[in-house]
N, C-alpha and C positions, 0 to 999 in steps of 0.2 A: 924808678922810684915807686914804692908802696905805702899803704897808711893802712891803719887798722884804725884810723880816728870813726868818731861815730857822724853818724847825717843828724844835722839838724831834729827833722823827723827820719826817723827809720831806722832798720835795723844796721849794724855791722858788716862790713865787707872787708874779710881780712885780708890783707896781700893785696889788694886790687891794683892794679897798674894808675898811673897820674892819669887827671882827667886829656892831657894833651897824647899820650898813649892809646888812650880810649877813642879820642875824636880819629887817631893816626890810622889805629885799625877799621873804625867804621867809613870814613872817607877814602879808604885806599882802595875800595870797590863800588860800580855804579857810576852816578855821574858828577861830574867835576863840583863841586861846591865853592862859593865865593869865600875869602878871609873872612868878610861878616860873621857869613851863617857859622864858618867853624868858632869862630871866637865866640858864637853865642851858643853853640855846643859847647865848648869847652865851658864858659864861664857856668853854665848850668851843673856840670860835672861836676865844679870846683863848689860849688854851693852846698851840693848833695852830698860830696865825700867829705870837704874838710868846712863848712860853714862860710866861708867866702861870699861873702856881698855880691849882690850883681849887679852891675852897672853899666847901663847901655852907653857906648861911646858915642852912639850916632844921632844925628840930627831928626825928629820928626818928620816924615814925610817922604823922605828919602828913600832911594833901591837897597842900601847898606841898612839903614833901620829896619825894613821890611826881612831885609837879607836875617840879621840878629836875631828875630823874632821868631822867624823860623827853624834858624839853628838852635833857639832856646827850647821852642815844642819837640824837634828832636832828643836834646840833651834830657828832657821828663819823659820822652815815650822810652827813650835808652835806658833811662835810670829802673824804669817800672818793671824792664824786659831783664835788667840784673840783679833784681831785688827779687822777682818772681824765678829766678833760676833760669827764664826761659834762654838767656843769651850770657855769655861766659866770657870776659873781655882778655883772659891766660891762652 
């Protein structure tokens, strides 16, 4: 699946693979990541490609909230690294 839709802010990314494609190839190297943190990758993906609400599923305080939170700063260091060219998700 691809989208040429626009981010919120930012520029165009045409063809780009689905944000759950994106999490598949960054997760498939390195170390194991909890469903949290990918979910909170993904859902930051889904924000940035197609405008998608985000919405943390987990409870305050929690290993899984913590988890999400994290997986969200990656899905914005990710997004910055293919907005800047520096990383290529094809």
């Amino acid at each position: 699946m691809t989208t040429s839709e626009r981010s919120p802010k930012g520029p165009t990314l045409v063809d780009c693979p689905s944000p759950n494609e994106i999490a598949d190839k960054l997760l498939s190297v390195g170390n194991k990541r909890s469903e949290a943190y990918r979910r909170g990758l993904v859902d930051v993906l889904a924000f940035r490609l197609n405008g998608t609400r985000i919405r943390c599923p987990y409870q305050p305080g929690t290993p899984e909230f913590d988890a999400y939170f994290a997986g969200n700063d990656r899905g914005h260091f990710q997004w910055r690294l293919m907005v800047d060219s520096e990383w290529k998700p094809n």
